[in-house]
C-alpha atoms as one frame of an Amber mdcrd trajectory, in Angstrom:
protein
 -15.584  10.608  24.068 -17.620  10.603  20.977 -19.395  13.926  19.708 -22.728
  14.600  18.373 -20.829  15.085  15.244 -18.921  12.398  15.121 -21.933  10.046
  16.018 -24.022  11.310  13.639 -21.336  11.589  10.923 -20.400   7.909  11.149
 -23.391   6.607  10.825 -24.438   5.973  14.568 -21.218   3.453  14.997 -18.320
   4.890  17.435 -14.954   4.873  15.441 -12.456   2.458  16.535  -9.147   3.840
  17.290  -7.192   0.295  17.387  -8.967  -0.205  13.739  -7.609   3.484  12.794
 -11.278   4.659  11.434 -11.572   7.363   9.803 -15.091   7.436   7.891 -14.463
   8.987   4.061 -18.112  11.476   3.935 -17.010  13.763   1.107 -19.344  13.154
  -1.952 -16.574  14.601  -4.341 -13.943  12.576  -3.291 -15.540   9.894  -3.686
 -16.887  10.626  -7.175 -13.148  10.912  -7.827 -12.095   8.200  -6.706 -14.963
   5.562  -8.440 -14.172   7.549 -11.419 -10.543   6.992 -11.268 -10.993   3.402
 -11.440 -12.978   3.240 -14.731 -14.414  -0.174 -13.592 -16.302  -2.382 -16.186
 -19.157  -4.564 -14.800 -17.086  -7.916 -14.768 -13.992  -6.540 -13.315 -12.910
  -8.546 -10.239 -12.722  -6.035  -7.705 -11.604  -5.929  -3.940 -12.651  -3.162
  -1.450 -10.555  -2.968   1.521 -11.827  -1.557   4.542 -14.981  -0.613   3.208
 -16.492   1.227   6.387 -19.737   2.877   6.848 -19.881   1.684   2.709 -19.129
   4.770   1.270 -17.013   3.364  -1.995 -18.886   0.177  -1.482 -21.763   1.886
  -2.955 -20.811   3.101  -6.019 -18.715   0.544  -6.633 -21.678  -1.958  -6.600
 -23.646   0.220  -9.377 -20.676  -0.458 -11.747 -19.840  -3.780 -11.249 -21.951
  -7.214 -10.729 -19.841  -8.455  -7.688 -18.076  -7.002  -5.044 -15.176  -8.439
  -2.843 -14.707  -6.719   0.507 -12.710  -7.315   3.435 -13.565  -5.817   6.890
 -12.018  -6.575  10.485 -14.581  -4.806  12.216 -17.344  -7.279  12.949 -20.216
  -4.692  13.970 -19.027  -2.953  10.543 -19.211  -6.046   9.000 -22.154  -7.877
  10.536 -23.619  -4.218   9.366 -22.978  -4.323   5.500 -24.009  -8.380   4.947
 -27.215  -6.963   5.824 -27.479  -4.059   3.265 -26.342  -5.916   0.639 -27.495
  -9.449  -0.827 -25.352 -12.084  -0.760 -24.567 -12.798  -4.571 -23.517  -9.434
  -4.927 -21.147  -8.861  -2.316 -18.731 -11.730  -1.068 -17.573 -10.670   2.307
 -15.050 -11.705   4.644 -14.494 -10.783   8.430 -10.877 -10.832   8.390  -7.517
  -8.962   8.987  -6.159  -7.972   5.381  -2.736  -8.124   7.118  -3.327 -11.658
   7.110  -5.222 -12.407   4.213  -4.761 -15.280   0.845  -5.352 -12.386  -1.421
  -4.018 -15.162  -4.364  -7.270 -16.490  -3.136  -9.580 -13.828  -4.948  -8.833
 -15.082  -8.714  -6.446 -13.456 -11.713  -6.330  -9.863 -12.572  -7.775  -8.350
  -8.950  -8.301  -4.888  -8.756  -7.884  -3.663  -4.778  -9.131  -0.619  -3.755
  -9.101   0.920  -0.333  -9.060   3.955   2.248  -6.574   2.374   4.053  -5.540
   2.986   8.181  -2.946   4.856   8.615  -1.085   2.695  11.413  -1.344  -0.040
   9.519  -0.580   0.779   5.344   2.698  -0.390   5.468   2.451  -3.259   6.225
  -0.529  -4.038   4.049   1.078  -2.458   1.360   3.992  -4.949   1.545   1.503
  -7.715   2.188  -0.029  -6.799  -0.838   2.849  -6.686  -2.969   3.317  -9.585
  -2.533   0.668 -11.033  -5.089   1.562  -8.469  -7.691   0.951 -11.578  -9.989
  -2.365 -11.711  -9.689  -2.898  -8.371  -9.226  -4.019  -5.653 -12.554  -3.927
  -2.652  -9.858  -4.045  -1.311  -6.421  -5.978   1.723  -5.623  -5.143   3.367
  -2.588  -6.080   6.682  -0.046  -3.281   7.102   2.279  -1.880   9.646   4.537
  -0.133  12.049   1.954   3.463  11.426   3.552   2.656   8.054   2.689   2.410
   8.490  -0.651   5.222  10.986  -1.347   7.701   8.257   0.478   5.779   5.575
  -1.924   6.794   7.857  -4.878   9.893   9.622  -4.228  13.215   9.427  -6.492
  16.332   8.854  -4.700  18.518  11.542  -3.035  15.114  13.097  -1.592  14.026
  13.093   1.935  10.928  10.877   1.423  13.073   8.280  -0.616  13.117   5.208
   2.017  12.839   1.636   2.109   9.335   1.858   1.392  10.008   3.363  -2.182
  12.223   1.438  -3.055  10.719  -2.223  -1.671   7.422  -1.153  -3.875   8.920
   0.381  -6.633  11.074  -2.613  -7.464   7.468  -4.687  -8.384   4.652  -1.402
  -9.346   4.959   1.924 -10.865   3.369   4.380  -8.874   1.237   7.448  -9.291
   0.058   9.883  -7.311  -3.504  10.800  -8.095  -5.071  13.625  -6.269  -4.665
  15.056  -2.524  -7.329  14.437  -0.032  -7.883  16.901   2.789  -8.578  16.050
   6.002 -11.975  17.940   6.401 -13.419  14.799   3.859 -13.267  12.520   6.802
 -15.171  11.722  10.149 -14.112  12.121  12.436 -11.369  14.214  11.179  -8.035
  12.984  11.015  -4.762  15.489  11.884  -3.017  15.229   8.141  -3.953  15.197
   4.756  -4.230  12.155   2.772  -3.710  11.098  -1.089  -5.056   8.832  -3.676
  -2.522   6.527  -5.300  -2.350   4.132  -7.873   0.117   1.229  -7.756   0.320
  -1.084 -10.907   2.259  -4.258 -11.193   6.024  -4.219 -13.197   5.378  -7.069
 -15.226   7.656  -8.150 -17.542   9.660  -4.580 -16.791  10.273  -5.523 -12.813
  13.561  -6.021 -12.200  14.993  -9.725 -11.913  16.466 -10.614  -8.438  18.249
 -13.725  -7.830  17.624 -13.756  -3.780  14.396 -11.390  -2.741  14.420 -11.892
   0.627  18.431 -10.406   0.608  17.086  -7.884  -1.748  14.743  -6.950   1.115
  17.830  -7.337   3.858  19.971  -4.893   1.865  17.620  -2.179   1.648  16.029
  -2.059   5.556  19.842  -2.570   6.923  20.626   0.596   4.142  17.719   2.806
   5.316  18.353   1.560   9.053  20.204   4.612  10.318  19.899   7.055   7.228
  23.162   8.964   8.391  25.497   5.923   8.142  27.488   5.527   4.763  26.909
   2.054   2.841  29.956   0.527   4.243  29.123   0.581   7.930  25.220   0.146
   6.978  25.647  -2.790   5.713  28.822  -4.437   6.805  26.774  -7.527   7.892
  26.317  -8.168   4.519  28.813  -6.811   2.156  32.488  -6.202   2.605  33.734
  -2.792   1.135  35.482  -4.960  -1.706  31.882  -6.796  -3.093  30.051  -2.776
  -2.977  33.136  -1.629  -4.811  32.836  -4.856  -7.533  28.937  -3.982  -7.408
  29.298  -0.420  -8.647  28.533   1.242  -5.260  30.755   3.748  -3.466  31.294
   2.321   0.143  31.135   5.783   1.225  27.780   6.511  -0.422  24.457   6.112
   1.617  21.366   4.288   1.166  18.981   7.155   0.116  21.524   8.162  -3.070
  20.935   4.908  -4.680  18.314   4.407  -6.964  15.809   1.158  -6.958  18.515
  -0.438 -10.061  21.656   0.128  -8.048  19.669  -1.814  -4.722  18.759  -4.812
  -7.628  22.388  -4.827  -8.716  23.809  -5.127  -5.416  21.994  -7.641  -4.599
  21.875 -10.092  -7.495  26.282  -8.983  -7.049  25.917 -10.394  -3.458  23.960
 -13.400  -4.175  26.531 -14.616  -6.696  29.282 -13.953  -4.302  28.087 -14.189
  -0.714  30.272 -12.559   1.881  33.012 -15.191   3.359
């Protein structure tokens, strides 16, 4: 059921729990995030998510046009008709889904994203790290620490090393819950993700890249050799550099890359 509080803090609309709303209300964070950004007036930006329009905003008095992207179709239907046309291009669409290659060179994304869906859409999106200068993200803070850990931690997963193989990552600033309505039940945290370039690792074979480290991180307990005996014999980890016995969390995003361009030169018989 929706309270007064929640009604009146979101704007009169009824948060949508399959959509994972959570409405960002604090004034300060959001003066740090915009800030954050240092946006010039021609940058080509993309809002994700964009809400009740609480980035959208300020991000429109810094910059001449605004991309957004919003599945919600009242919340959509809402914001083409605050904002003219040739100032905000938006779509009605799943961002799951979306051509983001679509949006022109040197994107900048930014978003509050939902927490039951931001991994996914943060492997979506890394997907066009060509394209894209930098992704600008609040997340639950878990999230974040598993985006940014170093290996031999317990947030160190597949998801740190999948997106640290294309962006280096930064933690910006915690968000607390409180900054939210209708309040969430964690924390989140601001995050900046920007693309490798000409330092991201070369792999000969992505998508085994991508096989090695989900089978590694499958069951975190198992050692390498029984992990990912599917895929590599104990004879090819041992030619690789990797200790059979070792496990996936103690190898760090070059070891993964090494494995697998050693794999894709001699596949398992």
């Amino acid at each position: 059921m929706r309270t007064a509080e929640q009604g009146a803090s979101a704007g009169g609309h009824l948060p949508r729990r399959r959509f994972g709303q959570h409405f960002l209300v604090d004034r300060h964070t959001i003066e740090r995030i915009v800030a954050a950004l240092d946006l010039r007036p021609d940058d080509n930006v993309l809002e994700i998510g964009p809400g009740l329009g609480a980035l959208t905003g300020p991000l429109l008095e810094r910059v001449r046009r605004l991309t957004v992207i919003e599945i919600d179709r009242d919340l959509a239907a809402r914001m083409a008709a605050e904002h003219p046309a040739e100032r905000l291009m938006l779509y009605n669409a799943d961002a799951l889904d979306f051509d983001f290659g679509s949006l022109g060179p040197d994107l900048r994304v930014i978003g509050n994203l939902p927490y039951n869906i931001s991994s996914p859409l943060l492997f979506h999106l890394a997907q066009y790290d060509a394209v894209v200068r930098d992704i600008t993200v609040m997340l639950q803070k878990e999230v974040v620490e598993r985006m940014a850990a170093a290996p031999a931690t317990a947030e160190y997963g597949r998801l740190s090393v999948m997106l640290q193989a294309r962006f280096r990552i930064e933690r910006l600033f915690r968000v607390s819950a409180g900054a939210f309505r209708p309040t969430p039940k964690v924390d989140s945290a601001v995050a900046r993700l920007t693309p490798l370039r000409d330092a991201r690792p070369s792999l000969a074979d992505e998508a085994l890249f991508a096989r090695i480290v989900t089978a590694a991180f499958g069951q975190r307990r198992k050692t390498l050799r029984n992990a990912l005996k599917a895929l590599a014999s104990e004879a090819d980890l041992e030619r690789a550099g990797v200790s059979p016995g070792a496990r996936g969390e103690t190898l760090s995003v070059a070891d993964f890359v090494r494995l697998a361009n050693a794999l894709t030169k001699e596949p398992v018989r």
